[in-house]
C-alpha positions as CSV (number, residue, x, y, z in Angstrom):
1,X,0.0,0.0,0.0
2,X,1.5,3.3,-0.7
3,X,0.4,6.5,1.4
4,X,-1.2,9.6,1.3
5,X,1.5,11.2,-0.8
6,X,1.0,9.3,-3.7
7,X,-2.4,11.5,-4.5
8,X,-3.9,14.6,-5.8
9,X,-5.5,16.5,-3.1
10,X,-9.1,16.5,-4.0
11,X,-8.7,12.7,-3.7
12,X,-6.9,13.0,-0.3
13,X,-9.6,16.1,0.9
14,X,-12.2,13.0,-0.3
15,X,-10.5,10.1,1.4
16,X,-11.0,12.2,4.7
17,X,-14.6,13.0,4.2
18,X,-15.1,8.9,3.8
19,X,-12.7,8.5,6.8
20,X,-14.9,10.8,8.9
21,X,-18.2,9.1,7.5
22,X,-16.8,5.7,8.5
23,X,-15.8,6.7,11.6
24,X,-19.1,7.9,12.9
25,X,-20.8,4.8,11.4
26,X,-18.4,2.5,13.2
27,X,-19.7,4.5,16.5
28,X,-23.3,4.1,15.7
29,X,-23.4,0.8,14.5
30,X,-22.1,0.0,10.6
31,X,-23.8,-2.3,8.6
32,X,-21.8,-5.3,7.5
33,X,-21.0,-3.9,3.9
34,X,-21.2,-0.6,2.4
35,X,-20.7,-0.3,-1.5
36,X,-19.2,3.1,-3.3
37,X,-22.8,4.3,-4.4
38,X,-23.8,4.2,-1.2
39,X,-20.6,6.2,-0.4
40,X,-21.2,8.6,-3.0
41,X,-25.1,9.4,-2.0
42,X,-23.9,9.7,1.8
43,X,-21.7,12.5,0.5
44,X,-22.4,14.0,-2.6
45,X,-20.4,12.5,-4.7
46,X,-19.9,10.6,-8.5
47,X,-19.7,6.9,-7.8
48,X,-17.1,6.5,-10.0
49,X,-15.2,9.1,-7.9
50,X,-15.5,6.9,-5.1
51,X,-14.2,4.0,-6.6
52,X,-11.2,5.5,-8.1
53,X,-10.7,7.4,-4.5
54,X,-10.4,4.0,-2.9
55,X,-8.3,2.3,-5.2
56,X,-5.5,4.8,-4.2
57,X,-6.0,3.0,-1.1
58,X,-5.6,-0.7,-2.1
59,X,-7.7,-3.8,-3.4
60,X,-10.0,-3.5,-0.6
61,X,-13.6,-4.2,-2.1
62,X,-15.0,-6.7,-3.7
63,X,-17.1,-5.7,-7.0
64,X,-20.6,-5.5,-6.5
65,X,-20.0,-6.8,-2.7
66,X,-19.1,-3.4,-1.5
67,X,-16.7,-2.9,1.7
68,X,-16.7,-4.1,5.2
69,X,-16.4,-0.9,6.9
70,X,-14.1,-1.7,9.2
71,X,-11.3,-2.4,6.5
72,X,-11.8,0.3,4.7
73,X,-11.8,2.4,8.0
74,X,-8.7,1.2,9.2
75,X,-6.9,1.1,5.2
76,X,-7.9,4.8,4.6
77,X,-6.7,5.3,8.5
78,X,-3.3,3.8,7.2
79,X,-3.4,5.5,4.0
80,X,-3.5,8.7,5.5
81,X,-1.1,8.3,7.7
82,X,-3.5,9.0,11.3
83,X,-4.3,7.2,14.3
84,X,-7.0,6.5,16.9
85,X,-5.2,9.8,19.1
86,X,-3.2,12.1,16.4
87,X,-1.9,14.7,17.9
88,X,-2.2,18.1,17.3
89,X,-1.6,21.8,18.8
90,X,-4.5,24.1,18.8
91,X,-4.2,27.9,19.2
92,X,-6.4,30.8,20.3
93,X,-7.8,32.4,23.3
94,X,-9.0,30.4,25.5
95,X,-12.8,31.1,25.0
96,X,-11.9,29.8,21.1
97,X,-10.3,27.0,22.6
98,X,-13.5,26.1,25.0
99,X,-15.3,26.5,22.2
100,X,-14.1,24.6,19.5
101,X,-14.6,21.7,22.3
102,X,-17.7,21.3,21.8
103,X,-18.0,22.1,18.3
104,X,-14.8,20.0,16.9
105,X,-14.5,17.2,20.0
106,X,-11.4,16.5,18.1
107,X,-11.3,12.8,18.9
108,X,-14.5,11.8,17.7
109,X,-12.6,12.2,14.4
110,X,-9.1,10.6,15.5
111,X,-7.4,14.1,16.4
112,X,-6.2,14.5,19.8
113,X,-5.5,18.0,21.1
114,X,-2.0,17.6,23.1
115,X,-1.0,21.2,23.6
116,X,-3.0,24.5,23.7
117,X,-1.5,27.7,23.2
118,X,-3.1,31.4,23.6
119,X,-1.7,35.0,22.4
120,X,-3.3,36.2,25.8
121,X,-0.5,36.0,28.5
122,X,-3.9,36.0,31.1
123,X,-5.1,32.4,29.5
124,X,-1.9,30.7,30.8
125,X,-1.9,27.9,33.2
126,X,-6.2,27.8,32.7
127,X,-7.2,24.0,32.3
128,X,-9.3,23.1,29.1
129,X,-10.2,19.5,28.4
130,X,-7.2,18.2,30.6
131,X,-4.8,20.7,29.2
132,X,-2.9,23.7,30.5
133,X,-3.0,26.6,28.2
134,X,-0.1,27.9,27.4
135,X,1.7,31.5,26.3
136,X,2.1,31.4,22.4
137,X,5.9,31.6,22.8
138,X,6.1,28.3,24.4
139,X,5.3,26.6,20.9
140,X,8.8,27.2,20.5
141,X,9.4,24.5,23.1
142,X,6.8,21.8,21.2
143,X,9.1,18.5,21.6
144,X,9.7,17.1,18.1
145,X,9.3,13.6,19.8
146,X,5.4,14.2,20.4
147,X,4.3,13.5,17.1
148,X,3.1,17.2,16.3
149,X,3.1,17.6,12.8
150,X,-0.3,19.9,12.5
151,X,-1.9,23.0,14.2
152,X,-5.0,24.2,14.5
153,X,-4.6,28.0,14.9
154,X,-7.9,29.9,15.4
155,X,-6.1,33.2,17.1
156,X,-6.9,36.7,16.7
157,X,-6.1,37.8,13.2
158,X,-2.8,39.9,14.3
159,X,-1.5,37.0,16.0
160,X,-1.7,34.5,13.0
161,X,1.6,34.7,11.3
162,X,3.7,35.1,14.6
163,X,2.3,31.5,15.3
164,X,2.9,29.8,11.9
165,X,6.4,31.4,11.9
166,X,6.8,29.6,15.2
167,X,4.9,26.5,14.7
168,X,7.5,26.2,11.7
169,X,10.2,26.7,13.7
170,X,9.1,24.1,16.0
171,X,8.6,21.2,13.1
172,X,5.4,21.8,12.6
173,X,4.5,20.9,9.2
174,X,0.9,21.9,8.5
175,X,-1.8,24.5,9.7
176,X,-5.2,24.8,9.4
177,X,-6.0,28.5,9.3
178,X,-9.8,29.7,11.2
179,X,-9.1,33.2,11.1
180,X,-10.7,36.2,8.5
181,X,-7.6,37.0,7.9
182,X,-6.8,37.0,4.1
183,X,-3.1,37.0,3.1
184,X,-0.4,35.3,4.9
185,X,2.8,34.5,4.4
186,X,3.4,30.5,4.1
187,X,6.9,29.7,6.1
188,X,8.7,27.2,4.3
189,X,8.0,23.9,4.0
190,X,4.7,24.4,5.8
191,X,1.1,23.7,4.2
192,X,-1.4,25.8,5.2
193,X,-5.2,25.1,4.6
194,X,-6.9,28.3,4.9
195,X,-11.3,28.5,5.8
196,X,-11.8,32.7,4.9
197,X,-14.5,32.7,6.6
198,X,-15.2,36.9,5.7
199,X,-15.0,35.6,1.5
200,X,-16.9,32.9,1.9
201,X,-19.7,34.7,3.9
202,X,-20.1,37.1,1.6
203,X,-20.1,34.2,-1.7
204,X,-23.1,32.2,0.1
205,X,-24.9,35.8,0.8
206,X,-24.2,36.7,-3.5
207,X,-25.8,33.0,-4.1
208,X,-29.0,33.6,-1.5
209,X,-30.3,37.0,-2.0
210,X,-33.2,37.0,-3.3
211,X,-34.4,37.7,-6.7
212,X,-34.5,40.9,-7.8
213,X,-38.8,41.6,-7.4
214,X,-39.1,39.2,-4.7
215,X,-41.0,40.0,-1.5
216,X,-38.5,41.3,1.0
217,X,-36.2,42.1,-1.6
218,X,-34.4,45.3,-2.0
């Protein structure tokens, strides 16, 4: 089996949606098969996408049999290179931080938060899901043996490239960016997945005003 890198990224963005699906059918109760159309209704997707999505993965199916969830669950696991607790660092105040908790409960989707971090000197030492908070300096002192390999950063936007500079610093190879902050300077080596919230706001609000006539419209 070959990993992740092997690729394009809409196929790995698409082999983590299926990962997420089959993880939260293997909580509820997965049937004993599940075939690629089904896959592909669940999530909005070509059938034949599926398909040629999994076979990145391996010779896992059977045609017209489907897949036992649990295989493919743990090959696409493999495949991407994650675990039942992958660790990552999370940073933002620690309101954002209490809140993405209950929003994003990380290891319902085999993410495990393993250091916090807040631009707000005040947040230090407070105790959110098990962890201490710390200062945003002390990413400096992230220990490359722990495994951290991707942030979530969710600070103010002002804060946002003093942390990637310092997550990159550290060994940190990726970020995901949930900030309206637009442009930012990508530290070497580093990937950065970016949500702008502000653009995409205002694309959904183009694509649902209402017609021009329509009651209520102006």
């Amino acid at each position: 089996m070959s990993d992740g890198r092997s690729a394009p990224d809409a196929t790995l963005y698409r082999l983590s949606l299926y990962h997420c699906y089959l993880g939260e059918l293997l909580r509820v109760g997965a049937p004993g098969r599940i075939t690629s159309r089904q896959l592909a209704d669940e999530l909005g997707a070509k059938e034949e996408t599926v398909r040629r999505d999994i076979s990145f993965v391996g010779d896992i199916g059977r045609p017209g049999a489907g897949y036992e969830p649990e295989v493919l669950f743990g090959a696409v696991t493999e495949f991407l290179g994650l675990s039942d607790e992958y660790p990552i660092a999370m940073i933002g105040t620690a309101r954002m931080l209490e809140a993405l908790q209950v929003v994003f409960p990380c290891e319902r989707y085999g993410m495990k938060p393993t250091r916090l971090f807040s631009e707000l000197p005040e947040d230090a030492g407070q105790v959110i899901g098990g962890l201490a908070v710390q200062n945003l300096p002390d990413i400096a002192q992230i220990d490359p043996g722990a495994g951290i390999s991707v942030a979530l950063v969710a600070c103010s936007p002002g804060w946002v490239q003093v942390s990637l500079d310092l997550l990159a610093a550290a060994g940190v190879a990726g970020a995901l960016l949930l900030t309206p902050i637009i442009r930012v300077r990508k530290p070497a080596g580093m990937e950065i997945t970016q949500l702008r919230m502000p653009c995409d706001l205002k694309s959904l609000a183009c694509k649902c005003r209402a017609p021009i006539g329509a009651v209520g419209s102006r």
